[in-house]
C-alpha positions, 0 to 999 in steps of 0.5 A, a space after each residue: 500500500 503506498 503512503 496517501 493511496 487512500 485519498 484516490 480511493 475508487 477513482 481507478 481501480 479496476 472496478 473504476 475502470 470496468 464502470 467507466 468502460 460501461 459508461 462509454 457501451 451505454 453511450 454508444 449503444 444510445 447512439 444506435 437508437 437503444 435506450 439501454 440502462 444498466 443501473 448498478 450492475 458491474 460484472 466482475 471480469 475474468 483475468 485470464 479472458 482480459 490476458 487472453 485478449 489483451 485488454 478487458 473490452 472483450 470480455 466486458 462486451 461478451 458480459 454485456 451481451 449475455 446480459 441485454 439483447 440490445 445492440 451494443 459495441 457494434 461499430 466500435 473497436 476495443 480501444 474506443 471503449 478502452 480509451 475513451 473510459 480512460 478519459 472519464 476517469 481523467 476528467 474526474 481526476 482533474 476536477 479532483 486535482 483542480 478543487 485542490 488546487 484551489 484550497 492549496 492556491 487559496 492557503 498560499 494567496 493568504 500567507 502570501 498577503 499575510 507574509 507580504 513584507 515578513 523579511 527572510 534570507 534569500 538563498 540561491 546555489 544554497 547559500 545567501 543572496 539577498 533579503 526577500 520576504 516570505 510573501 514572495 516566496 509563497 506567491 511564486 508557489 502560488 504562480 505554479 498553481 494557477 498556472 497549473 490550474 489554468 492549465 488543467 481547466 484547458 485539458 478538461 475541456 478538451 478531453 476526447 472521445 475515441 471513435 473509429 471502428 477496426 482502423 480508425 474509419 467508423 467502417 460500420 457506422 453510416 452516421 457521420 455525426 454518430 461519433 459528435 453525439 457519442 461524445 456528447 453523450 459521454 460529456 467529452 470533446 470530438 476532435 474531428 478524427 480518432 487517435 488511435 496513433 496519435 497520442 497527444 491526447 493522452 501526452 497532453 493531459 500526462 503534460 499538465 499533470 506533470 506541471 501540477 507535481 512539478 509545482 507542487 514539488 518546489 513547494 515540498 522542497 522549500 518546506 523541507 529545506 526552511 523546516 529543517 532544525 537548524 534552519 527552522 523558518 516554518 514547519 508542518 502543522 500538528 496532526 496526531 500520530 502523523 510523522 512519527 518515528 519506528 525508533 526515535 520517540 522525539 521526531 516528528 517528521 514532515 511527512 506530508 512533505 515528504 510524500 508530496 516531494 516524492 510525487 514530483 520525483 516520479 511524476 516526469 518518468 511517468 510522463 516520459 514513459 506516456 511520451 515514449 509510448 506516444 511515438 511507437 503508436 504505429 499502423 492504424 493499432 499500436 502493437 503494444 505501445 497502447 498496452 504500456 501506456 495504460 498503467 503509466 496513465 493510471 499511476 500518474 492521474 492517482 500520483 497527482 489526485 493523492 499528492 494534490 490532497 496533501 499538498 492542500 492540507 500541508 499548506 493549510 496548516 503550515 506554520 511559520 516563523 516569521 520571527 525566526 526569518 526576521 532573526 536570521 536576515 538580521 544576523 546575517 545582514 552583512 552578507 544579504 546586503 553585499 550587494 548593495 555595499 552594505 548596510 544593516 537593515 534587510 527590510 531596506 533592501 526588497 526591491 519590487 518583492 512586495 509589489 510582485 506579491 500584490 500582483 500574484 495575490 491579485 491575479 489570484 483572486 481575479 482567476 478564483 473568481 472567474 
């Protein structure tokens, strides 16, 4: 079980993927004129008929055919079934990680505001530089997640269908507006063709969720880092009975942190591995490239649901230490104002900081509001 699992708990497992595929058979076959409902009815699918034939669409479709006597799948092809449920669990991925991103964008607007002009050291290459405040810290956190959320709010609009039969012709299907009205039924986008090979799609959405773990990341890191004990600037909120050690009794590690920091980690090399199956997508069917691309897909839409959630509570309830960074900078105000040829108070050297919070404050707002 991985640390965090649960806050996705249902969004894509099998049962998840099973009731999504379904979602998308019903779909289609109120396309060819049946008005079939299935209520709550999920079969439990076969492992070794889903390896027998590569992926679970047969046998849900033979399940499903045992169940009704209306027409269903006729026309489609497995990977329009199995693409297209992948992008009903995607859209609900990101509705997830888009209300995160609000509580984590709205916590960080806060301390952005409330810290505006709290002085602390700058750091670059690990060392000092020069005075900022604590407020432009929080805000350039706060630019990753609007321009995260901005961009995630893009992608759902744009989440496709697949809709092509045997090879990407809808050989079986008269109807040339039969895929637009499947796709309104399923709430997605048609984008004029199918994808079978071409995966931008799926590249896309793996892109924006890569940015929100990359931003997300900065974040876990600075806490890590400012929250260290030698440093200790700020610190995870109190939760009883989190960050506790197996051996040492003292501790209370920065836990939320830390899992979020790992999400950032291994979030790029899912989305690489989204990339590399995206360029071996040959023929009219991928022969393989396809397969690879589901469980990076899954991994990374949970990696981003969970690490969203925790990263909302860890901003919540972040402590900080304003006197400690006001102590620090004062201290070490020789070498913070170097480049100003010296001096002794940090606070006079801010340059446009705080003007930069205002505009990332308000340019939050105004996105929160829209």
């Amino acid at each position: 079980m991985l640390p965090g699992s649960h806050r996705a708990s249902g969004l894509f497992d099998d049962d998840a993927l099973v009731r999504a595929m379904l979602d998308v058979e019903v779909a289609w076959a109120r396309v060819l004129g049946s008005s079939l409902s299935l209520g709550d009815w999920v079969p439990s699918l076969d492992p070794v008929e889903v390896e027998a034939a590569g992926n679970p669409v047969l046998p849900l479709v033979s399940a499903l055919r045992a169940k009704v006597s209306d027409p269903v799948h006729t026309g489609l092809t497995s990977q329009d079934v199995l693409d297209s449920a992948f992008m009903l669990l995607a859209r609900n991925a990101v509705a997830r990680v888009s209300a995160d991103l609000t509580r984590v964008g709205t916590a960080l607007a806060a301390l952005a505001a409330e810290h505006r002009s709290s002085v602390m050291a700058g750091r670059t290459l690990t060392q000092f530089a020069v005075p900022i405040t604590f407020g432009l810290k929080a805000a350039r956190w706060l630019v990753a997640v609007l321009d995260s959320s901005e961009e995630l709010a893009t992608v759902a609009r744009g989440l496709p269908v697949q809709c092509g039969g045997a090879a990407g012709t809808l050989s079986r299907v008269a109807d040339p507006g039969a895929a637009a009205a499947f796709a309104a039924h399923l709430g997605l986008a048609w984008p004029g063709m199918p994808w079978h090979t071409y995966r931008a799609p799926v590249t896309r959405l793996g892109d924006a969720l890569v940015r929100v773990c990359d931003g997300l990341g900065v974040l876990a890191a600075d806490v890590l880092t400012l929250g260290r004990p030698e440093i200790g600037e700020v610190r995870e909120g109190f939760v009883a009975g989190r960050g506790g050690s197996s051996t040492m009794p003292q501790k209370r590690n920065p836990v939320l942190s830390v899992l979020v920091n790992s999400a950032a980690l291994q979030a790029p090399g899912l989305g690489a591995q989204l990339h590399l199956c995206a360029a071996r997508a040959v023929d009219e069917r991928p022969d393989g490239a396809w397969h690879a691309e589901w469980p990076a897909l899954r991994a990374l839409l949970e990696l981003a649901v969970v690490a969203s959630s925790q990263a909302a509570e860890l901003v919540e309830g972040l402590e900080v230490h304003a006197d400690v960074m006001a102590r620090r900078a004062s201290e070490a105000a020789g070498e913070l104002l170097a480049e100003r040829g010296g001096g002794t108070d940090p606070a006079a050297y801010l340059g446009s900081a705080e003007a930069f919070v205002d505009d990332v404050v308000k340019r939050w707002h105004a996105w929160n509001s829209a």
